[in-house]
Biopython code that builds the backbone (N, CA, C, O; Angstrom):
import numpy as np
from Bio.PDB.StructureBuilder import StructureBuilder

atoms = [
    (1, "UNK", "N", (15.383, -34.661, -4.159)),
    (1, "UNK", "CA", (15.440, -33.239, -4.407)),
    (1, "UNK", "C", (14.557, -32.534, -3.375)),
    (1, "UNK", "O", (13.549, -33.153, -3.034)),
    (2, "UNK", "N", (14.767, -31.405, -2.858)),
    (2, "UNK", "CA", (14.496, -30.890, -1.865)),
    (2, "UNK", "C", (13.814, -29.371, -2.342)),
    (2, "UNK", "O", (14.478, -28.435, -2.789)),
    (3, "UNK", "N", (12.515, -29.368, -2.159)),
    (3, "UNK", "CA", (11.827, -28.214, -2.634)),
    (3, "UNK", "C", (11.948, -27.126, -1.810)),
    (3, "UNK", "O", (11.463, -27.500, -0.741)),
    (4, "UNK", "N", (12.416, -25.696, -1.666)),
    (4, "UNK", "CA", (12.359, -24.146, -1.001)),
    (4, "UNK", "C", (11.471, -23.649, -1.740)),
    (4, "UNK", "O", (11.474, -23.540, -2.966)),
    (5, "UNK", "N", (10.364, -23.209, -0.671)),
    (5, "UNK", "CA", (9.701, -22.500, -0.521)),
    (5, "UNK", "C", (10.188, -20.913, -0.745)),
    (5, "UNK", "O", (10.882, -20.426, 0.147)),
    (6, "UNK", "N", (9.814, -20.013, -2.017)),
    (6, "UNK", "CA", (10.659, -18.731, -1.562)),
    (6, "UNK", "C", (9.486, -17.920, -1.491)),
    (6, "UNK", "O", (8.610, -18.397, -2.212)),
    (7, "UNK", "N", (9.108, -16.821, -0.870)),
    (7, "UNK", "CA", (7.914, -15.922, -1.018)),
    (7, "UNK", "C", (8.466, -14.620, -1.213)),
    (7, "UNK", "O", (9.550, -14.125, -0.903)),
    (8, "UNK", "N", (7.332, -14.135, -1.876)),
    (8, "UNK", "CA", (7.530, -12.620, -2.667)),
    (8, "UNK", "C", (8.528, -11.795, -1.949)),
    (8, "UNK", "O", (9.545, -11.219, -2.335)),
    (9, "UNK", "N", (7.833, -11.922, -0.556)),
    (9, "UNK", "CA", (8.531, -10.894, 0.242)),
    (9, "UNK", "C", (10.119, -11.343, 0.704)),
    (9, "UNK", "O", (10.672, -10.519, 1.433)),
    (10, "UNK", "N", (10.629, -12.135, 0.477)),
    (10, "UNK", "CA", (11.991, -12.851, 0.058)),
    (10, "UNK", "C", (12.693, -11.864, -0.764)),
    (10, "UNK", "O", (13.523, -10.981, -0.547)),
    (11, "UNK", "N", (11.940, -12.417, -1.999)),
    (11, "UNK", "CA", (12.416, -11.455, -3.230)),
    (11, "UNK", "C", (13.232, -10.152, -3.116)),
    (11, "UNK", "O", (14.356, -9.728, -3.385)),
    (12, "UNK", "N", (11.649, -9.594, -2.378)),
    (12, "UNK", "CA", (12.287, -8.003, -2.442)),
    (12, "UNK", "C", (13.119, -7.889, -1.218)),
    (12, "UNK", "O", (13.821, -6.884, -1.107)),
    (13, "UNK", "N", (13.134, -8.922, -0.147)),
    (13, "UNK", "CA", (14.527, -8.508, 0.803)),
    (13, "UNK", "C", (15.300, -8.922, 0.349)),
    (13, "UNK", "O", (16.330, -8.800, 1.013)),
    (14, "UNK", "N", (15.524, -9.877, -1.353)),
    (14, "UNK", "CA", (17.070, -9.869, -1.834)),
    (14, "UNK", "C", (17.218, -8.800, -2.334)),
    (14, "UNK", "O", (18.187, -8.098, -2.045)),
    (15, "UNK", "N", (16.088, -8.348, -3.392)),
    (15, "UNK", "CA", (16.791, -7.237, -3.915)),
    (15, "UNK", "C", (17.213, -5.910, -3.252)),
    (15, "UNK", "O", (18.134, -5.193, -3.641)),
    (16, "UNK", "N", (16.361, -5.676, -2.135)),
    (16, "UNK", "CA", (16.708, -4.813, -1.287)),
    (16, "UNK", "C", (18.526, -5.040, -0.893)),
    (16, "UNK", "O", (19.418, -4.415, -1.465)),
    (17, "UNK", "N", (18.665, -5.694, -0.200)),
    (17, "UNK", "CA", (19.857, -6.297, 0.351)),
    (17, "UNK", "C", (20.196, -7.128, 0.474)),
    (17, "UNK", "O", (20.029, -7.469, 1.645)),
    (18, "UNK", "N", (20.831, -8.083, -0.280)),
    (18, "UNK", "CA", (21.357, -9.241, -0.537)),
    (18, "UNK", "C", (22.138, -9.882, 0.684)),
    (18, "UNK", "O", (22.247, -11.108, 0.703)),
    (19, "UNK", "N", (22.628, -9.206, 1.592)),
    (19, "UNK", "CA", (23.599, -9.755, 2.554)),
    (19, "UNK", "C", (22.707, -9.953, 3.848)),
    (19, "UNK", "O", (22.860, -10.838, 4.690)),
    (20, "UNK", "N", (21.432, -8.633, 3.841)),
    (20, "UNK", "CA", (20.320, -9.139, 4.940)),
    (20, "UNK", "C", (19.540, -10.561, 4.597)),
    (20, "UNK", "O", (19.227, -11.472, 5.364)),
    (21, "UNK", "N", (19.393, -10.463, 3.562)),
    (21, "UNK", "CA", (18.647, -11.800, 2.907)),
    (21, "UNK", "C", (19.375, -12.854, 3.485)),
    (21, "UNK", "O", (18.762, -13.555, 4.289)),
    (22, "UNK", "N", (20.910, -13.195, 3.176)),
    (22, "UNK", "CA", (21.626, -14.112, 3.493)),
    (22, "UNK", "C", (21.873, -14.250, 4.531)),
    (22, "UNK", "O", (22.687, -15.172, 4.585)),
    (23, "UNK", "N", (21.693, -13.931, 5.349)),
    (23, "UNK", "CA", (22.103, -13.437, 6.830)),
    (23, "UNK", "C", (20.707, -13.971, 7.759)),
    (23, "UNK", "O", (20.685, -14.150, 8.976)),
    (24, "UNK", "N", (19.505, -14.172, 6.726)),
    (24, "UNK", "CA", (17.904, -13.904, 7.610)),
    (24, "UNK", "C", (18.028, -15.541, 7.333)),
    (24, "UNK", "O", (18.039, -16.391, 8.223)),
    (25, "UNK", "N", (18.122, -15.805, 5.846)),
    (25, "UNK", "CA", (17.714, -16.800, 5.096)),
    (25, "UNK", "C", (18.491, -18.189, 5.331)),
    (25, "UNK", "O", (17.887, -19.235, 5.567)),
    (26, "UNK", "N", (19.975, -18.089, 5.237)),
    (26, "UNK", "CA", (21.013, -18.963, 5.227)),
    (26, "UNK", "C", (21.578, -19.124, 6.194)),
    (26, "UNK", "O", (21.651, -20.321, 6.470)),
    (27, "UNK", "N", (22.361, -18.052, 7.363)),
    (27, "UNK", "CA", (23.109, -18.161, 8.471)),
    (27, "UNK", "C", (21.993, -18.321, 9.660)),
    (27, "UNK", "O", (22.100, -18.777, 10.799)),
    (28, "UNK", "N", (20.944, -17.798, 8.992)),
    (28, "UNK", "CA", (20.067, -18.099, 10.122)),
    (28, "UNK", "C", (20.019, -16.956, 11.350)),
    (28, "UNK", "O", (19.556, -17.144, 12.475)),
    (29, "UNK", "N", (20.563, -15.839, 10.885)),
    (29, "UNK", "CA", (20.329, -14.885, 12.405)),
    (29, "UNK", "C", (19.196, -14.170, 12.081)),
    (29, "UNK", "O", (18.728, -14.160, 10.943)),
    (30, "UNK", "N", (18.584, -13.385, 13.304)),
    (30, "UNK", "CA", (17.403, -13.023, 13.432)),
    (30, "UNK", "C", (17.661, -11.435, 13.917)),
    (30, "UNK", "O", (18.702, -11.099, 14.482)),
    (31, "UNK", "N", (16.682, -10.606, 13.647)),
    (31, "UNK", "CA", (17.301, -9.268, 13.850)),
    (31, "UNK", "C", (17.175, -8.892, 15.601)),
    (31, "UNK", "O", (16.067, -8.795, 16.128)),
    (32, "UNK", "N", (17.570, -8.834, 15.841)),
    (32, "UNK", "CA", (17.680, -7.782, 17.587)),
    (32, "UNK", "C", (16.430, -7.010, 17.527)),
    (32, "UNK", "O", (15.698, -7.078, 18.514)),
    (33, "UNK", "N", (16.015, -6.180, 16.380)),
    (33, "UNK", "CA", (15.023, -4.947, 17.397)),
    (33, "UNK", "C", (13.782, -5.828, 16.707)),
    (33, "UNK", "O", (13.295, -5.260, 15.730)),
    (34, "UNK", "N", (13.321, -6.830, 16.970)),
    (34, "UNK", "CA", (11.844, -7.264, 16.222)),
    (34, "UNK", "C", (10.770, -6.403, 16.908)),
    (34, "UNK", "O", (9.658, -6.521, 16.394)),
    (35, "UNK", "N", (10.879, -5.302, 18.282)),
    (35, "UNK", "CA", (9.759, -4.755, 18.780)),
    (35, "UNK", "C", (9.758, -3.510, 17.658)),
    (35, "UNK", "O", (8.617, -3.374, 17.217)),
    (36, "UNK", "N", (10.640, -2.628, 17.110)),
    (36, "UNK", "CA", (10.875, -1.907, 16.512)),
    (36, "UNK", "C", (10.092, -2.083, 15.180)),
    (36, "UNK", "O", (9.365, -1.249, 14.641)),
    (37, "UNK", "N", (10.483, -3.733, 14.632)),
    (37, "UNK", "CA", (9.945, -3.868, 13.538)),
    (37, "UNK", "C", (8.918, -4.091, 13.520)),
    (37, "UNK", "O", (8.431, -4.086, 12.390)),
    (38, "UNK", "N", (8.295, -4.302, 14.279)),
    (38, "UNK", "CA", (6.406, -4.977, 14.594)),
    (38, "UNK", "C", (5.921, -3.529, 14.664)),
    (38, "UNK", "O", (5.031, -3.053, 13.959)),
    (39, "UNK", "N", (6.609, -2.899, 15.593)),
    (39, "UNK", "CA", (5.731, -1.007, 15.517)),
    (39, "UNK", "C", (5.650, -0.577, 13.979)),
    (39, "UNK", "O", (4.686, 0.072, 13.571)),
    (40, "UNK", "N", (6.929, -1.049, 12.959)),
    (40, "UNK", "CA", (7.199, -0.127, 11.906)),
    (40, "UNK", "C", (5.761, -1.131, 11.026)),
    (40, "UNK", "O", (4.797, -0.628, 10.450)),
    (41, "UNK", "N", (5.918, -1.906, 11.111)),
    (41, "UNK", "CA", (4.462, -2.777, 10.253)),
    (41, "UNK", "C", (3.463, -2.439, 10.918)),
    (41, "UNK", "O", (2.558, -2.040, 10.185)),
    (42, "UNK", "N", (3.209, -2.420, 12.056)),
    (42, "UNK", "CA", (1.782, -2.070, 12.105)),
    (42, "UNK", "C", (1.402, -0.279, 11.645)),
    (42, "UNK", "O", (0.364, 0.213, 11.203)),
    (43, "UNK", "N", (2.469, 0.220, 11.914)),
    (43, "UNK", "CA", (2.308, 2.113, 11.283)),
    (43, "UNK", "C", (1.853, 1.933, 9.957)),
    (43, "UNK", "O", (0.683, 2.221, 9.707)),
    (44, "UNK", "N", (2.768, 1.403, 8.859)),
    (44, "UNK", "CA", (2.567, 1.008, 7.797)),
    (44, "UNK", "C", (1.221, 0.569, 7.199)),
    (44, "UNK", "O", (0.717, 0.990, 6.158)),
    (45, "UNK", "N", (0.597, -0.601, 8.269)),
    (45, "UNK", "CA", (-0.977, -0.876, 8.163)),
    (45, "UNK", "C", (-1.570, 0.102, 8.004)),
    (45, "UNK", "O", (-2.183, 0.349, 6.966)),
    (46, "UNK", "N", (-1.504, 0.941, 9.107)),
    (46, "UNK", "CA", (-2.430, 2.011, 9.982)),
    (46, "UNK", "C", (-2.388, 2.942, 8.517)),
    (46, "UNK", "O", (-3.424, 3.075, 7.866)),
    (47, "UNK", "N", (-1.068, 3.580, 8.060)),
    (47, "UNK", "CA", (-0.675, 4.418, 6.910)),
    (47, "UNK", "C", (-1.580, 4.356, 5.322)),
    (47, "UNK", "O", (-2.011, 5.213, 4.551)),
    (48, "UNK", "N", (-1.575, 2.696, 5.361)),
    (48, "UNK", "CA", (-2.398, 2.386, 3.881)),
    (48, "UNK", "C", (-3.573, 2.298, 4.424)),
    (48, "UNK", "O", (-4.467, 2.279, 3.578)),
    (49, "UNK", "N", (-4.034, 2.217, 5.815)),
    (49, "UNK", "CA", (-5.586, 2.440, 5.345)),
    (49, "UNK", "C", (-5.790, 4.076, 5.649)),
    (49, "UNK", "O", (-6.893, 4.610, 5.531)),
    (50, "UNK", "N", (-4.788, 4.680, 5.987)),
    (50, "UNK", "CA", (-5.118, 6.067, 5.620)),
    (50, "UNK", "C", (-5.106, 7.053, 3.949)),
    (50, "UNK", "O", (-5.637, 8.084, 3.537)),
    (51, "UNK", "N", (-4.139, 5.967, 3.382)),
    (51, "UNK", "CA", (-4.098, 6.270, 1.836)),
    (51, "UNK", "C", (-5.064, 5.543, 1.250)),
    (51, "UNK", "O", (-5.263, 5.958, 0.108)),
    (52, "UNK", "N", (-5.762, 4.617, 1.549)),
    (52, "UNK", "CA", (-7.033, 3.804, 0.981)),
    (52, "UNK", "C", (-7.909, 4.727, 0.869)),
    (52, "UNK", "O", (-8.282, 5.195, -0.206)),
    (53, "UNK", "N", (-8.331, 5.079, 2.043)),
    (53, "UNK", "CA", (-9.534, 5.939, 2.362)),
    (53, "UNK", "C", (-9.425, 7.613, 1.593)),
    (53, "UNK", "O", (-10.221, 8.211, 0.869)),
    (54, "UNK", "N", (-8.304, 7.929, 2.042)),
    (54, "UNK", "CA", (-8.018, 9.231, 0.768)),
    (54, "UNK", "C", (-8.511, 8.587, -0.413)),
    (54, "UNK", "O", (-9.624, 8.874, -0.852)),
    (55, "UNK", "N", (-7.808, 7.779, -0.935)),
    (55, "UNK", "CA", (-8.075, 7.561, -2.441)),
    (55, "UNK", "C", (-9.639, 7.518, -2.615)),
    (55, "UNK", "O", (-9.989, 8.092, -3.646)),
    (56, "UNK", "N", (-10.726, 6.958, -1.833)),
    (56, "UNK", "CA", (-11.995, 6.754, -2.001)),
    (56, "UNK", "C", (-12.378, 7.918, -1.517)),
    (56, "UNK", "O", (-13.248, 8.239, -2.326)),
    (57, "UNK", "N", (-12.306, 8.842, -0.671)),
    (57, "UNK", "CA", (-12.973, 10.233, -0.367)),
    (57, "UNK", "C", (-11.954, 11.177, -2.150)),
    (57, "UNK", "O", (-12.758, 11.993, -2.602)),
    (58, "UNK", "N", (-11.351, 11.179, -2.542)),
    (58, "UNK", "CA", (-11.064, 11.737, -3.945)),
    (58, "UNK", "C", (-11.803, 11.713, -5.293)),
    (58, "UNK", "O", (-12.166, 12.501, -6.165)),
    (59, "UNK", "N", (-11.851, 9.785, -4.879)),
    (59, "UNK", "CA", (-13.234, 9.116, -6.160)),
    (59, "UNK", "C", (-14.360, 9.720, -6.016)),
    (59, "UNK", "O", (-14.998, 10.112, -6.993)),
    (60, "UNK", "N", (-14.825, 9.904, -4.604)),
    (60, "UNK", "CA", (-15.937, 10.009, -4.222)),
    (60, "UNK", "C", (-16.356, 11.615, -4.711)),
    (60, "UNK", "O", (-17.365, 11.984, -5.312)),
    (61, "UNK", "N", (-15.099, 12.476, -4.179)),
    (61, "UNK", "CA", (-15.262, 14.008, -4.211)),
    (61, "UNK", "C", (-15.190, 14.131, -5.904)),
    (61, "UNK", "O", (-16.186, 14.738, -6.297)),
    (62, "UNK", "N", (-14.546, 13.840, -6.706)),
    (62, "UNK", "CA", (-15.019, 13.688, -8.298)),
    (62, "UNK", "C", (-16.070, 13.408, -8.352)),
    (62, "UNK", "O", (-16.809, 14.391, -8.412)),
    (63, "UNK", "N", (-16.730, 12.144, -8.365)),
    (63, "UNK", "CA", (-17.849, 12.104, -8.906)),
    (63, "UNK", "C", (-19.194, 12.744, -8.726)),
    (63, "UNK", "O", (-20.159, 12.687, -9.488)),
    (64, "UNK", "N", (-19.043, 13.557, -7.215)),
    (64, "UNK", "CA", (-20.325, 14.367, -6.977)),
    (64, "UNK", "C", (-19.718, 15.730, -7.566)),
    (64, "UNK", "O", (-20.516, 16.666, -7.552)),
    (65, "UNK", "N", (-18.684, 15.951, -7.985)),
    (65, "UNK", "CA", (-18.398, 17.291, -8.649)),
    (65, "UNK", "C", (-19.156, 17.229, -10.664)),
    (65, "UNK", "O", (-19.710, 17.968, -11.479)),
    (66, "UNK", "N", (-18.694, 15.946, -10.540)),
    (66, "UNK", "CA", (-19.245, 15.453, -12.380)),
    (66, "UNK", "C", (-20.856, 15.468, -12.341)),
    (66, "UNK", "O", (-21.687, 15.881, -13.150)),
    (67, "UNK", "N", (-20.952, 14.931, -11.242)),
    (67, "UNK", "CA", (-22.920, 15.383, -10.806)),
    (67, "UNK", "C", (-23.120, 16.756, -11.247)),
    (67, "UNK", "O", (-23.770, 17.143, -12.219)),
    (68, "UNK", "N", (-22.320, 17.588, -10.201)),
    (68, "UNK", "CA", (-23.010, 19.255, -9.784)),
    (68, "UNK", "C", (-22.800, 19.591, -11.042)),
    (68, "UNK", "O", (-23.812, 20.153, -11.460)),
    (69, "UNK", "N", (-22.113, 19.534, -11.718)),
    (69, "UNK", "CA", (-21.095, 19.921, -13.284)),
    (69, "UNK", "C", (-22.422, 19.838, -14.213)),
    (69, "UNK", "O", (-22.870, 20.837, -14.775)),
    (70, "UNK", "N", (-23.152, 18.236, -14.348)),
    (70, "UNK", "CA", (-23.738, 18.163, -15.282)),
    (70, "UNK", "C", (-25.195, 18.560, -15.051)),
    (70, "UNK", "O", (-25.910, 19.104, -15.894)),
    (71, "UNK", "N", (-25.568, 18.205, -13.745)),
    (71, "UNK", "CA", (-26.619, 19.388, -13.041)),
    (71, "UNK", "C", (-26.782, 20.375, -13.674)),
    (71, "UNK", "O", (-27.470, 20.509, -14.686)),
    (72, "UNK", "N", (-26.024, 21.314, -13.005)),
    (72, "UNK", "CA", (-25.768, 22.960, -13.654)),
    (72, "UNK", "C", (-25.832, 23.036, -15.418)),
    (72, "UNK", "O", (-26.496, 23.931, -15.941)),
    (73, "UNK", "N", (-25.195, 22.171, -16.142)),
    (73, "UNK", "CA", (-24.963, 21.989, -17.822)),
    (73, "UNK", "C", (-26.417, 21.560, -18.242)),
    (73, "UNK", "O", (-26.799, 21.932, -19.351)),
    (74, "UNK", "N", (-27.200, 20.865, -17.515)),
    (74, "UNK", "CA", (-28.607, 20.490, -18.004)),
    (74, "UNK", "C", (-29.655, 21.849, -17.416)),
    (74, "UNK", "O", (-30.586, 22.398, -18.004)),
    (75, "UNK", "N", (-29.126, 22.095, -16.140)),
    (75, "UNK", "CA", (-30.025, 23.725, -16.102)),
    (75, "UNK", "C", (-29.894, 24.614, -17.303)),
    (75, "UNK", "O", (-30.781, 24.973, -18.078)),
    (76, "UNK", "N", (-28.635, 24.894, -17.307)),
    (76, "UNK", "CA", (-28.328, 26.031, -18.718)),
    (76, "UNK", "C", (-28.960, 25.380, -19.541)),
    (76, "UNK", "O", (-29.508, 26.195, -20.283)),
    (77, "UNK", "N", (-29.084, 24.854, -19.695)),
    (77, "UNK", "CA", (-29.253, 24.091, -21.282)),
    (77, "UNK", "C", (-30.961, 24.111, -20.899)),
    (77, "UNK", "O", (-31.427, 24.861, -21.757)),
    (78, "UNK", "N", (-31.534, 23.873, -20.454)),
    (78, "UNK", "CA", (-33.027, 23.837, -20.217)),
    (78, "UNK", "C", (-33.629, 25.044, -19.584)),
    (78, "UNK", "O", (-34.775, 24.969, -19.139)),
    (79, "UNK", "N", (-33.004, 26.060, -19.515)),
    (79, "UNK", "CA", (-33.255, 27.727, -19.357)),
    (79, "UNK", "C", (-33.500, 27.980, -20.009)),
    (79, "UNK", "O", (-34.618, 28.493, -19.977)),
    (80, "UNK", "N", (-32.693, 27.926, -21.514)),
    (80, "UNK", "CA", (-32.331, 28.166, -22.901)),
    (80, "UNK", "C", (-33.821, 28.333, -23.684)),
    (80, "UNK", "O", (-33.861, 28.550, -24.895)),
]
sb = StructureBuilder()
sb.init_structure("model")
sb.init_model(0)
sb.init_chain("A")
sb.init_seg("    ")
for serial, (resi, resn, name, xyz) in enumerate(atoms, 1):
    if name == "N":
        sb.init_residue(resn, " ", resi, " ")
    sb.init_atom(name, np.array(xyz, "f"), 0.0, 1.0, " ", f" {name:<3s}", serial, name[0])
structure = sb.get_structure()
């Protein structure tokens, strides 16, 4: 018996398209523009660490707002 290896990213190029899958996977052809596709993955990189970093300058911009917030709520409150 003969074990295949399948990986995630398999998966979702079956479910994506079943006939690219078969075509990558089984017939064995390879796509023509691989320079195209190497630019579109590395953008992609470049893209999530630009949505990474948003997401942590957002966390970040909340929690010094929950600071100033409770700052200000302990002034009032100790004016009083």
């Amino acid at each position: 018996m003969s074990e295949t290896l399948v990986r995630v990213s398999e998966i979702a190029d079956y479910a994506y398209c079943r006939r690219s899958w078969w075509l990558r996977r089984v017939a064995g052809y390879r796509p023509a523009n691989t320079r195209a596709l190497q630019h579109g993955t590395i953008f992609h990189r470049q893209h999530g660490t630009v949505v990474r970093r948003a997401v942590w300058g957002r966390r970040i911009a909340l929690a010094l707002f929950f600071v100033v917030v409770a700052i200000f709520a302990y002034w009032l409150v100790g004016s009083a």
